[in-house]
N, C-alpha and C positions, 0 to 999 in steps of 0.2 A: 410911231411911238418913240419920243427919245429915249436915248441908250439907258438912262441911272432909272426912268422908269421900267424900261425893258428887264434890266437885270433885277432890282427892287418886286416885281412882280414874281418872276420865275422863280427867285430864290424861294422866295414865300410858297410857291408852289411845291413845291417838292422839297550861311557866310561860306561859302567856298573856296578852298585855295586851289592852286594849279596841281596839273600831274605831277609834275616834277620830277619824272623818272621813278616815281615812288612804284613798287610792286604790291602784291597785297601781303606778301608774307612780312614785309617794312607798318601792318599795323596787327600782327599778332600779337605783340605785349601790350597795344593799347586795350584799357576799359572801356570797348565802345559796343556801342549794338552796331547789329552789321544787315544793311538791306540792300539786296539786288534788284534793280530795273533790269527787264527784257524787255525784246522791243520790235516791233517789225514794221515796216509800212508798205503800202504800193506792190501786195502783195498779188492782187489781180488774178485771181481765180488761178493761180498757178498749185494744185495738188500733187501731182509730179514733178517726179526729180528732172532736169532736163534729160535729153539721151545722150548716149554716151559719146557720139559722132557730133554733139555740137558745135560748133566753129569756136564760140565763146564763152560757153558755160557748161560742158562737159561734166555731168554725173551729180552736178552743182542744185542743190534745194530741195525740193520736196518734205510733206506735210509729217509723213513718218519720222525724218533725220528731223526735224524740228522737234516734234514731238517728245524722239529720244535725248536729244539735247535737256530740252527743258528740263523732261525727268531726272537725268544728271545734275543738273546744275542744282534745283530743287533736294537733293539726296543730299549734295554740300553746305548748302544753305538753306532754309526751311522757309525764312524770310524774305519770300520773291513778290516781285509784283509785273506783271506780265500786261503789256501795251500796246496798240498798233494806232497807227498815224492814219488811219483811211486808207483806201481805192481798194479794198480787198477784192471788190466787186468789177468784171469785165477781163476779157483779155485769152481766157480759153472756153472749148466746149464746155464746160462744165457748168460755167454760167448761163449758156445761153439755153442748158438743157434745163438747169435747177434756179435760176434767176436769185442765187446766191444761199440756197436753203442751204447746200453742203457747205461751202462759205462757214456760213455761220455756227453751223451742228458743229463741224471740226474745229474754231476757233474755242467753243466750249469744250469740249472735249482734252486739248490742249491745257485748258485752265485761263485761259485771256482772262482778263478783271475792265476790262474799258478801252473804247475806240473810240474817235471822233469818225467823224463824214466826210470823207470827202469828195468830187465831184462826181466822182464814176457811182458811186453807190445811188444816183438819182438817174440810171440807165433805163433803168426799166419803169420810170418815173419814180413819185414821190409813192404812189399807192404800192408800188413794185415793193420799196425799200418798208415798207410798215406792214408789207402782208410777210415778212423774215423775221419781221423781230421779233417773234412768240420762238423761234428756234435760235436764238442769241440768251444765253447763261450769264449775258456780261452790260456791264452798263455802258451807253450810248453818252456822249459827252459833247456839247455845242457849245456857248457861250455867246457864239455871235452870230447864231444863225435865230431867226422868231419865227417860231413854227406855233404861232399861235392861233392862228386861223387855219390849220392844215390837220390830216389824220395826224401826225407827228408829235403832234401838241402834248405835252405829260409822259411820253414816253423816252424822251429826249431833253437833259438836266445841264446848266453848265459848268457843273463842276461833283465832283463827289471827294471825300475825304474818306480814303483806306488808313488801317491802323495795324499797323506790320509790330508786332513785339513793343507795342508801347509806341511806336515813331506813327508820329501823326502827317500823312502825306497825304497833300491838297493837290487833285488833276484835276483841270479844265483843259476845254477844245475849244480849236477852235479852223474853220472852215475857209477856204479860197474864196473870193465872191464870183459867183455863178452868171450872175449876165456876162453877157458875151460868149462864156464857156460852157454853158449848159442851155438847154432849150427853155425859154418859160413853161413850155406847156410840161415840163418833166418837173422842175421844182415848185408851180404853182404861186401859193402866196406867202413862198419864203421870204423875210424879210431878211440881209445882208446887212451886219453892223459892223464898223470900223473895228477890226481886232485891234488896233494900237487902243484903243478908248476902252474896248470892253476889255482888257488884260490889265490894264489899270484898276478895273473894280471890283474884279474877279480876286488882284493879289489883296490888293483890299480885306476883300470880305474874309480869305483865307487864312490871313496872316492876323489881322484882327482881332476877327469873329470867330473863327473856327479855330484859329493857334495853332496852325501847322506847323511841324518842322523843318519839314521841307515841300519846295511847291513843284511842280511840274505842269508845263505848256503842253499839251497834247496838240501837236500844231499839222494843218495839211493845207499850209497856205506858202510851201515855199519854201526851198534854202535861201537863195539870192536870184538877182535877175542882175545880169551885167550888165545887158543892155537897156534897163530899164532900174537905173539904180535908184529912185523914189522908191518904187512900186514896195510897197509893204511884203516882207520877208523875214525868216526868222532872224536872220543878221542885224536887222535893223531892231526888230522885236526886243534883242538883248541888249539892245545898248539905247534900246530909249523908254522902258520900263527900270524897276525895281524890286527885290527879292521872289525875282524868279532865279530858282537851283538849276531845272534843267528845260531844256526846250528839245521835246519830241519831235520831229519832221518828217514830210510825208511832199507829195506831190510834183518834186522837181528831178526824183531819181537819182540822187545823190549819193554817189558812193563815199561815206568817208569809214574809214580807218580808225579812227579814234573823232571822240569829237570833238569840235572846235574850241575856242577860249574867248570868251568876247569880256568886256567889262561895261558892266550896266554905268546906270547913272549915277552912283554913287561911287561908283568905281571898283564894284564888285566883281568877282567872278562869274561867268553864267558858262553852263555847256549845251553849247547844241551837238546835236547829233541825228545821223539821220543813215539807215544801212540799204539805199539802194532801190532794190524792187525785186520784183517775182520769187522775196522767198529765200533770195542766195545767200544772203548773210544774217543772222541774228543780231541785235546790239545788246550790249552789257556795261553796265554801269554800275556799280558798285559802292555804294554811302556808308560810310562811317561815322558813326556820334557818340561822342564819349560825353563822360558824363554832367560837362557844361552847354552840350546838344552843338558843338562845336563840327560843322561836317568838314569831312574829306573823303574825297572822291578817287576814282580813279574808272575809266572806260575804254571800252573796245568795241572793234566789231571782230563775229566770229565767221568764216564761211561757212554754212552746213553741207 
């Protein structure tokens, strides 16, 4: 199926500036609304904290200390919207006991609002991941995945549009492509589309159609590949699109600090961000819209 058909059917189915050293108490006298991203990716069945004797991550993550985080941060701001980039799925007993049931009950539980897929969640194959999603509270996000001839099909949207205090924020996903990296017989007759093509129609339809204020990449296809600098990654994502605000990341285990600065095609601001794996750090992002819906930002990552 071409792509403008692909997306055109589904849908029917169902200005940034830099940090700049700025703090957040530097926009207390602005008239803005104020909305917080959270964020996790690559979280991989990790529900405990590590132990305490870990070589490298000592005392570091777990599902509670996230938990209590979130509820903090929520107490400050009322205005959260809570995300993860894929692989929640594989990596301890837990999965291999619950095939991601707990996974998913705890990400609800949390409050998550939307994840994309990414490759580990097709572990226990495609039937694996669709017999979970009745214990998922939260929406499933593809864009460039066509799960239309699979169980998946309608359960799985490429984009949703949350409405935080009036700000209209546009999320799509979007997924790594699985030949090579995943078995056929696990994802079946998923069809894999160009993410560079479908982020194009996605910003489209969001920015458009829907009027968002701001759009967010729900992405698990990549920070960068160095040794493969073609290869389609969120770096590239941002600078050969337009009015995408921020790009989610997932799948390359990226630890950063705060997130990157790219400039799109117009020569825009974009931030990617992406906090890692198994759970160690939160990401926080932070948007400000005053009353020209003028954004400014500011991001981190937290360790839990």
């Amino acid at each position: 199926m071409k792509r403008r058909e692909f997306i055109r059917n589904t849908v029917a189915s169902s200005a940034l500036v830099g940090l700049g050293g700025l703090s957040l108490s530097s926009f207390e006298t602005l008239k803005s609304k104020h909305l917080t991203i959270l964020h996790t990716n690559d979280v991989h069945s990790y529900i405990d904290p590590f132990p305490a004797d870990h070589p490298k991550n000592p005392n570091m993550g777990g599902v509670s200390r996230r938990a209590a985080l979130i509820e903090k941060i929520k107490k400050e701001n009322p205005n959260v919207l809570l995300l993860d980039a894929g692989d929640s799925f594989q990596g301890t007993p837990y999965f291999n006991y619950f095939g991601g049931e707990l996974e998913f009950k705890l990400m609800s539980m949390m409050g998550y609002e939307a994840t994309t897929i990414g490759n580990h969640e097709f572990d226990n194959g495609i039937d694996g991941l669709a017999a979970q999603i009745p214990h998922a509270n939260f929406k499933f996000l593809s864009a460039n995945y066509d799960f239309k001839n699979t169980v998946l099909d309608g359960f799985v949207k490429p984009y949703h549009v949350f409405i935080k205090n009036g700000i209209r924020v546009g999320v799509f996903g979007l997924g790594v492509e699985l030949a090579g990296l995943v078995d056929k017989k696990h994802y079946k007759e998923t069809v894999y589309n160009n993410p560079l093509e479908i982020s194009q129609d996605m910003v489209s339809i969001l920015k458009n159609q829907e009027k968002c204020d701001i759009i967010i990449c729900l992405s698990h296809i990549g920070y960068q590949y160095k040794n493969e600098p073609d290869k389609i990654c969120d770096v590239i994502l941002a600078q050969k699109t337009k009015d995408i605000d921020l790009i989610i990341g997932g799948h390359t285990h990226t630890f950063l600090d705060k997130p990157s600065i790219f400039e799109n095609l117009e020569g825009k601001k974009v931030l990617v961000n992406q906090v890692g794996c198994y759970g160690i750090n939160l990401g926080r992002i932070d948007f400000y819209l005053d009353n020209d819906k003028k954004i400014i930002s500011q991001g981190k990552s937290i360790v839990i």
